[in-house]
C-alpha positions as CSV (number, residue, x, y, z in Angstrom):
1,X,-13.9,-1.2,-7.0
2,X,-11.1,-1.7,-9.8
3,X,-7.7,-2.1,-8.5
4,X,-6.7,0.4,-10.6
5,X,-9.3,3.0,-8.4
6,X,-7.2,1.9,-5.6
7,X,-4.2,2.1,-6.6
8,X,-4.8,6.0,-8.1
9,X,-6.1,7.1,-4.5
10,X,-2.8,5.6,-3.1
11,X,-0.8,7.3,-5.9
12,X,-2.9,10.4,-6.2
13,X,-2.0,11.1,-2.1
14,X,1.8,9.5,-1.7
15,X,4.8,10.2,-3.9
16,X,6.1,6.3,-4.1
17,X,8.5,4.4,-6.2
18,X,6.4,1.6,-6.9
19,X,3.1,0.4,-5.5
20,X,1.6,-3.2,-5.8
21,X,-2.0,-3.6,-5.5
22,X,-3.6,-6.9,-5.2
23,X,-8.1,-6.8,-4.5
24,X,-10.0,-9.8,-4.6
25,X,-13.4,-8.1,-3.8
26,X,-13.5,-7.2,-0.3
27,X,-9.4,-7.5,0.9
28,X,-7.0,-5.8,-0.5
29,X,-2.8,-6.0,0.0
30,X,-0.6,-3.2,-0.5
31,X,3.3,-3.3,-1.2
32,X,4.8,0.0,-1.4
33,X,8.0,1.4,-2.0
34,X,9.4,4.8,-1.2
35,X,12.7,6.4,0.6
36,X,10.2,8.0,2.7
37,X,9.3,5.2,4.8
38,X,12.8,5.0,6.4
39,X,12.4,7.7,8.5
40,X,8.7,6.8,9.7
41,X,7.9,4.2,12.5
42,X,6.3,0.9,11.5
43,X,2.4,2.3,12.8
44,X,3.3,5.7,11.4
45,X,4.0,3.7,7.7
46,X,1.1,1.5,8.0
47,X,-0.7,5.0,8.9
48,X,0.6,7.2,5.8
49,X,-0.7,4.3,3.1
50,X,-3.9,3.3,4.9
51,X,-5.5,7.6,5.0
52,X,-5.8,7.7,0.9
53,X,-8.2,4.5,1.9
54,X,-9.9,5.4,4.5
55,X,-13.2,6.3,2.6
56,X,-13.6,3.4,1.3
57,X,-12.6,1.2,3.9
58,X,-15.9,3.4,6.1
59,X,-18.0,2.9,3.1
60,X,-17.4,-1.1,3.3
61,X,-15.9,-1.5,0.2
62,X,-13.0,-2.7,1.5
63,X,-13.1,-5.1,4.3
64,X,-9.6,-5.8,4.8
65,X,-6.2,-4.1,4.1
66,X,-2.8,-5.7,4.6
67,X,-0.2,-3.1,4.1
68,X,4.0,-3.8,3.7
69,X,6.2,-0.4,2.9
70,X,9.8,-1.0,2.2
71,X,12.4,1.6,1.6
72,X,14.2,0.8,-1.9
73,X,17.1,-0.5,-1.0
74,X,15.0,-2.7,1.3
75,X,12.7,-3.6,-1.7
76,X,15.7,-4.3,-3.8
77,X,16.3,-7.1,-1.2
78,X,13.2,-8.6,-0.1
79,X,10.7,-8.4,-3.7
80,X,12.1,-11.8,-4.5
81,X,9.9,-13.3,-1.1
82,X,7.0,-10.8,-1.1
83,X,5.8,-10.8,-5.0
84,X,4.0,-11.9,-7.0
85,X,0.7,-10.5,-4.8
């Protein structure tokens, strides 16, 4: 799987401001940004990103997912410490 395959499922299901997609094979680490996540709960974020994956996580494409969301004001702060992925 093509990052780019991964990133379209995530951007195909969610309506974000920027997403940030880093697969080496088997792990893969998300960073995305929308206003939407400020009014979620941290499990409830994680939750919303990791469904669009879900398939492929089952199908053991994906072994590992390591997902940060940030609102955009928060990204505007803390993209300096948490890219490049």
């Amino acid at each position: 799987m093509e990052t780019s395959e991964i990133e379209n499922l995530i951007n195909s299901a969610l309506e974000l401001d920027e997403l940030h997609v880093k697969f080496d094979g088997s792990q893969c680490k998300v960073i995305a940004i929308a206003d939407m996540f400020g009014e979620l709960s941290r499990v409830k974020k994680q939750q919303v990103v990791y469904a669009p994956l879900a398939q492929v996580i089952n199908d053991g494409v994906i072994h590992a997912v390591t997902i940060k969301t940030f609102t955009t004001s928060e990204w505007q702060r803390e993209k300096m410490f948490n890219l490049p992925l």
